[in-house]
N, C-alpha and C positions, 0 to 999 in steps of 0.2 A: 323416536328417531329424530335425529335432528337434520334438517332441510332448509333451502332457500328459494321457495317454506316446503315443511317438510310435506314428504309426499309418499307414496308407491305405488306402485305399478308390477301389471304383471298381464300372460292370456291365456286362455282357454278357445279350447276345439270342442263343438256341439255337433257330433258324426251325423252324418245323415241327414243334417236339418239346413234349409232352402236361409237365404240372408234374413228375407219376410222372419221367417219361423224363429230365428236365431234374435232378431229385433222385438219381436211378441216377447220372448223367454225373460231377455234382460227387460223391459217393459214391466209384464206382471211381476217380475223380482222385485223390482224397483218398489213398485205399489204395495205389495206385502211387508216389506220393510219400511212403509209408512215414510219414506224421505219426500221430499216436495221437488216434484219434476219441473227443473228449467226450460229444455227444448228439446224435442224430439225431431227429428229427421229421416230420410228414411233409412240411412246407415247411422246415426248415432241418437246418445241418450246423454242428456247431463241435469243430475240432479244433486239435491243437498241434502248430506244429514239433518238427523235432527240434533238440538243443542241437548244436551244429559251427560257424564260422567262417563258414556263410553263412546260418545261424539259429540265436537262442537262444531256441526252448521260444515264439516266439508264437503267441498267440492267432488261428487263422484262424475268421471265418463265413460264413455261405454261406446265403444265405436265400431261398428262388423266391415271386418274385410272379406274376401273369397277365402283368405286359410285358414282366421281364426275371429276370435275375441278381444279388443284391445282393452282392459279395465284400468282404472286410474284412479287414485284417492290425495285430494291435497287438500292441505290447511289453508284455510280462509283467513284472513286479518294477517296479525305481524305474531302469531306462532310460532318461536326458535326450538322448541320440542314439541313431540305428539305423543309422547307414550304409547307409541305402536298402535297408536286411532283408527289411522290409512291404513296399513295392512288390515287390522280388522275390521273393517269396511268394505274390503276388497271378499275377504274369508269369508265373513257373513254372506253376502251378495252372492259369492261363489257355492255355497250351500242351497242357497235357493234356490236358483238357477237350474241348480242337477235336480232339485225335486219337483220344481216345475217340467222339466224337462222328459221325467220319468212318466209323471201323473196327465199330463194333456195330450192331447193327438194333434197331429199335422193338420187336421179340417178342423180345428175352434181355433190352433193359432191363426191358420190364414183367414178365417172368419173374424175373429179381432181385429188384423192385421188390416182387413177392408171396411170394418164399420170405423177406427180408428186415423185413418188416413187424413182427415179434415184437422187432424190436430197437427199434425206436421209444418203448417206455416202460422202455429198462432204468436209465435215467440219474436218475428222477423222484425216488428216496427221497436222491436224494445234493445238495448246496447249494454253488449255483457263487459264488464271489465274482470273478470276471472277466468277468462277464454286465456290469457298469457304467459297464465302460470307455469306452463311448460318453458318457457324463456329462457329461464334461466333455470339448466339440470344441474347444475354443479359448481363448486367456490369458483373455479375460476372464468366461470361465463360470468360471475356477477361485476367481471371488469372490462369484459367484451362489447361493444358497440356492436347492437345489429338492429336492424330495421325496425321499429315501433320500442328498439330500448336502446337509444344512443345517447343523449343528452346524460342520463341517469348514470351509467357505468364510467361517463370524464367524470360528472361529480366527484363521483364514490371515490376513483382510482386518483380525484387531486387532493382530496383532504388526506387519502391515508399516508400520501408524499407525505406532505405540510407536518403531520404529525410524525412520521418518518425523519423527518429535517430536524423539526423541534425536540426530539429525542436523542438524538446524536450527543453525546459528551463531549467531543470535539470543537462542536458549533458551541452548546449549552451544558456547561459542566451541571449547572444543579438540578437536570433532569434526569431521569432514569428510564428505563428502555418503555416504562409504562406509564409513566407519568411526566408532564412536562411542568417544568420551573412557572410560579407563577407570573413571575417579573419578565419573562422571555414571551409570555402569552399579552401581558401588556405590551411591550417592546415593539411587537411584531402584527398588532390591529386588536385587541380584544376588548370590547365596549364597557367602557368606563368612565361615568357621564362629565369627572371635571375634566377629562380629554374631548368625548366625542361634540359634546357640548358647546368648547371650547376653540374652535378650529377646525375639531378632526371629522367631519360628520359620515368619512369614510371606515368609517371603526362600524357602522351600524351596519354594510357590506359585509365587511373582512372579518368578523367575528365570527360568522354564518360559516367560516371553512377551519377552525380550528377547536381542537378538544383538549379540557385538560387529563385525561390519561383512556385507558386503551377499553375499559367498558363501558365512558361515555360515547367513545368513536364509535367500537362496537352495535352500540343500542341505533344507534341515530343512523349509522348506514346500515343496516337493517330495514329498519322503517323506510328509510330514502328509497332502497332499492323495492322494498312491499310497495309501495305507492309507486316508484317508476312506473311495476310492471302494470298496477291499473290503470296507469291515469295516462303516461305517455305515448300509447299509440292513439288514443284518444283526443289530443291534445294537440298532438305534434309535435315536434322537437322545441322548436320556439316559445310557441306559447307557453310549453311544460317550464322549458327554463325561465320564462319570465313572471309567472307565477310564484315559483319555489324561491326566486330573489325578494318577489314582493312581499312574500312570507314572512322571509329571515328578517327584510328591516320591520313590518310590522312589528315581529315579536321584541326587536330592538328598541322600537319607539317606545313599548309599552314597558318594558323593562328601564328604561329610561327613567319614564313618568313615576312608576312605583318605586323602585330604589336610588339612593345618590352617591354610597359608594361602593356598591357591591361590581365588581368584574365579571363580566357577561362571558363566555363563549357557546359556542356550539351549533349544529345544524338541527335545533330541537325546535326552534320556533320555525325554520322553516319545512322541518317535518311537521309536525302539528299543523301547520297551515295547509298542506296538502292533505292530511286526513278531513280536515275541515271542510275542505273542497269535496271529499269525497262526501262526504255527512250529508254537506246542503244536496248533492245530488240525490241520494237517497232518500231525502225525503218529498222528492220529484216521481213522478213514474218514469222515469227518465229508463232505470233498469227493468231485470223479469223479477218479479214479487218474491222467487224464489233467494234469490242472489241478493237482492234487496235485504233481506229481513235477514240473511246470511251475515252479510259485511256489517250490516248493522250493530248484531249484536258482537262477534267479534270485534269490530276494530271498538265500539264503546266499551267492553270490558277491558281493552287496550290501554284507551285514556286513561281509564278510572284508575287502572292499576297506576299507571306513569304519575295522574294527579297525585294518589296515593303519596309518592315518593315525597315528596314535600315533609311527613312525617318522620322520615328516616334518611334523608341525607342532607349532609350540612351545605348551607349555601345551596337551597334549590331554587331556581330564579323561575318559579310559577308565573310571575309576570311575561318572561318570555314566551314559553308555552302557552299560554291564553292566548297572549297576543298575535302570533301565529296564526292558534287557530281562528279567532273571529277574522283576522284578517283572510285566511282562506277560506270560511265561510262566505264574509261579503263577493268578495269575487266569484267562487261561484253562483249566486246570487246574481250579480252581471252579467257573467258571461253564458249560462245554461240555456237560455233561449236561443245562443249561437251556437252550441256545441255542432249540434247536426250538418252543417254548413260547415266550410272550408275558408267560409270569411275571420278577418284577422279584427274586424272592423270594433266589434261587442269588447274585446280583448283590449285591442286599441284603448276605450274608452275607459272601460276596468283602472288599464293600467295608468292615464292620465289624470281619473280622479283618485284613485289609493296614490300618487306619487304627490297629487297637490295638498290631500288631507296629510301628508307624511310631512313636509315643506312646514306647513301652516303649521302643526303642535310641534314641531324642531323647533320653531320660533319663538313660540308659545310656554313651548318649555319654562319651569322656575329656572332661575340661573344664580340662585344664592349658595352654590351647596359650598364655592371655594370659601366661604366667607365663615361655613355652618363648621367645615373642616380645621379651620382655624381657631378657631370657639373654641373645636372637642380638645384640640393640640395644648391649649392655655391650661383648658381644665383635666386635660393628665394629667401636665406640668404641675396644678395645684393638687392633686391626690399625692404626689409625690414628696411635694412638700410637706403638705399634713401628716403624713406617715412615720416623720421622726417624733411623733408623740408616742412610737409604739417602742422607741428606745430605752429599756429599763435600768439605766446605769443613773438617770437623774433621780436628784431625791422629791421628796413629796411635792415641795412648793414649786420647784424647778417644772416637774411634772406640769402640775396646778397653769404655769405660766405656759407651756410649749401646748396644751389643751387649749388653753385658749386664745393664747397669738398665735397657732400655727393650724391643729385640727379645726375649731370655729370657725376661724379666722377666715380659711381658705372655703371651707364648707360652704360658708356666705358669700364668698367669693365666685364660688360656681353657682351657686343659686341665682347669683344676680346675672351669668352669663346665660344661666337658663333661662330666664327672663329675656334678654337680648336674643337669644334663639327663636325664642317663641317670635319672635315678631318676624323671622324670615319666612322665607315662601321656599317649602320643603315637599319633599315625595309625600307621601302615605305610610312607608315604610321608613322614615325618618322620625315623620309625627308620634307612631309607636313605641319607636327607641326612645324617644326623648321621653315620653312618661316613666319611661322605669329608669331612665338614667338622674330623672327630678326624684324620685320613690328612694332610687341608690341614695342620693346624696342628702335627701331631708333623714333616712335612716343613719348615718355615718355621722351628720351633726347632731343626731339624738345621743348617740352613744358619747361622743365625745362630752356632750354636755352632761351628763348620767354619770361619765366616767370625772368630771370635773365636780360635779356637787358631793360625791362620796370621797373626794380627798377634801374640800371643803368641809363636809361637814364631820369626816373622820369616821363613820357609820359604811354596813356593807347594805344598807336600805336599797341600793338601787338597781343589786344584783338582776334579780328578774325580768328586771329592764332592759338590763345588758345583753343578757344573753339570746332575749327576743330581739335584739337586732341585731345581734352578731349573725342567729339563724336569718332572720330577715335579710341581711347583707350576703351571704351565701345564695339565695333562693333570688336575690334579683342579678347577682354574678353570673349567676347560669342560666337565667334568661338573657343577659344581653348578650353572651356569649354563644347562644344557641341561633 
């Protein structure tokens, strides 16, 4: 079923049996079904599946009123389906229940019910963040502001404007209702370092609130709204939003430092930064062991998948998502010895040294790339030229001459700018390109040369040569282009 996150619910009536007796039932249910008990109370139970193929780690509750049974199954992490997990978890549970129900007497429940009692406040010194997953029941609460989820649903409900706007054919003809124009994504803030670098260092903000089409928005306000619902009653409204900013320009910064012309958008670095947050906590006793090892493993199998992506979609800016996250790691990291507390002060500090280390590597930044731009712009121009060697209307010697005043010619001619390149101060992700862009071009002048000594010397001697770089020139094509 699909939820935000998914979930179900449903109750049951236990005739005849005292709250106590009714609290015992769902109790040993619980324990029979081997989940790991969060906190018990004396009207409610909340524990977690276990992770296997027919549960991952959800949340069950169980809560006794005077009429009935309240039960509850939700998805932990950023789960947008369950396969009908939750219900059968509820179904399961509800099977027990009757056969505990059938097989125990009223004197062993209230007998448990009184050796059991001491357990009831072991869970108080510990801070759930899956308590608020009721929050939000439905698509259109996930844009409703209420109490411990306000900050979270302005986000959500201004980027889907902004991508609303930027969608419009009116505003932006070369968009479509799904996808938005890239030059309209630049136009309007999206991080792109010979701009933000440049003058604009507001592009490392304003990137943070726009998407290029409708299942990048999707994913990331998802996550947005998974992580409001943990972390911002926790938090508080302020702190949450100053956090989730501090985020998004980390992942900017770092996406900076590794690529020089790739165009940034998205609220991916400043989700990842807020899971990060949520990680360092976890690795704190901060939460109950239960919920702990819960989120755990859901939200990391979250990452892993997301890192995954990197494989299978073009232009994924991994640098922004890293950088996110450590950035939200460090901060948590700061601020957790404050959480407990109401002081702003730990936060304060957080946010003063992440804004001066952000300052310091803007600065720090290489600043060569308009220079590096320029270089590649020359040496199109020289591919383009070289290419009228592939004109077959000239005769042999003609040939012979356009090989080597035009194809050599130029070939050497970017060789020697890749040389001048080498000496700038480049991303990491530049450094890479340029190796196979030197590989492309020492290939293209082999063949020319190969294609010049077999009209020289009138023999097809140099075929196998050729054609290992024509495949060679294919095979680094698709690398740079990938």
């Amino acid at each position: 079923m699909i939820g935000f996150p998914p979930r179900y619910g449903t109750t049951y009536r236990l005739e005849n049996r005292t709250s106590a007796e009714q609290l015992m039932i769902a109790w040993m249910a619980v324990e029979k079904m081997g989940w790991e008990i969060s906190t018990v109370s004396p009207d409610s139970i909340t524990a977690f599946t276990n992770f296997s193929l027919r549960s991952w780690n959800e949340q069950v509750s169980i809560r006794i009123t005077e009429e009935e049974i309240e039960l509850f199954s939700v998805s932990t992490g950023v789960q947008v389906l369950d396969f009908f997990r939750n219900r059968q978890n509820i179904r399961r549970l509800l099977k027990e229940m009757a056969t505990i129900n059938t097989d125990i007497s009223a004197e062993l429940l209230l007998s448990q019910y009184e050796e059991r009692k001491a357990q009831f406040s072991q869970a108080e010194n510990f801070v759930h963040l899956t308590h608020n997953t009721r929050m939000v029941s439905g698509f259109m609460n996930v844009f409703r502001p209420v109490k411990g989820y306000f900050i979270t649903p302005i986000l959500i409900t201004l980027q889907v404007l902004l991508f609303l706007v930027l969608t419009n054919k009116w505003l932006f003809p070369q968009s479509t209702w799904w996808t938005i124009d890239p030059q309209a994504l630049l136009d309007v803030g999206a991080n792109y370092k010979p701009l933000t670098l440049f003058g604009e260092p507001w592009r490392l903000l304003t990137a943070n609130f726009l998407h290029a089409d409708v299942l990048h928005l999707f994913f990331n306000m998802y996550g947005l709204m998974v992580c409001g619902i943990y972390l911002e009653s926790l938090l508080g409204r302020w702190r949450f939003l100053l956090i989730y900013l501090l985020c998004g320009i980390g992942g900017g910064m770092a996406s900076l430092w590794w690529h020089d012309r790739l165009v940034s958008v998205g609220a991916s670095g400043a989700v990842f930064g807020l899971f990060g947050f949520i990680l360092m906590l976890l690795l704190h006793r901060f939460l109950q062991p239960g919920e702990r090892k819960a989120l755990l493993i859901s939200i990391g199998i979250y990452l892993v998948f997301s890192m995954s992506a990197v494989f299978f979609v073009d232009n994924f800016d991994h640098a922004w998502h890293i950088g996110g996250l450590i950035t939200g790691a460090i901060l948590a990291w700061i601020i957790y010895p404050g959480l407990r507390t109401s002081t702003f002060t730990r936060t304060a500090w957080a946010a003063g040294i992440m804004s001066s280390l952000f300052i310091g590597i803007y600065f720090l930044l290489p600043r060569d790339v308009n220079i590096y731009i320029e270089k590649l712009e020359k040496m199109d121009e020289n591919f383009v030229l070289a290419a009228v060697v592939y004109n077959n209307q000239h005769s042999g010697e003609e040939r012979k001459k356009l090989l080597k005043d035009f194809g050599i010619y130029y070939m050497n001619e970017n060789l020697r700018i890749m040389d001048e390149i080498d000496q700038l101060s480049l991303s990491a992700d530049s450094r890479n390109h340029n190796k196979l862009l030197r590989r492309l071009i020492t290939t293209q002048k082999s063949m020319y040369n190969y294609s010049y000594k077999t009209l020289e010397e009138g023999k097809n001697r140099y075929d196998k040569e050729i054609l290992e770089a024509i495949h060679e020139l294919g095979k680094m094509q698709k690398l740079l282009s990938d």
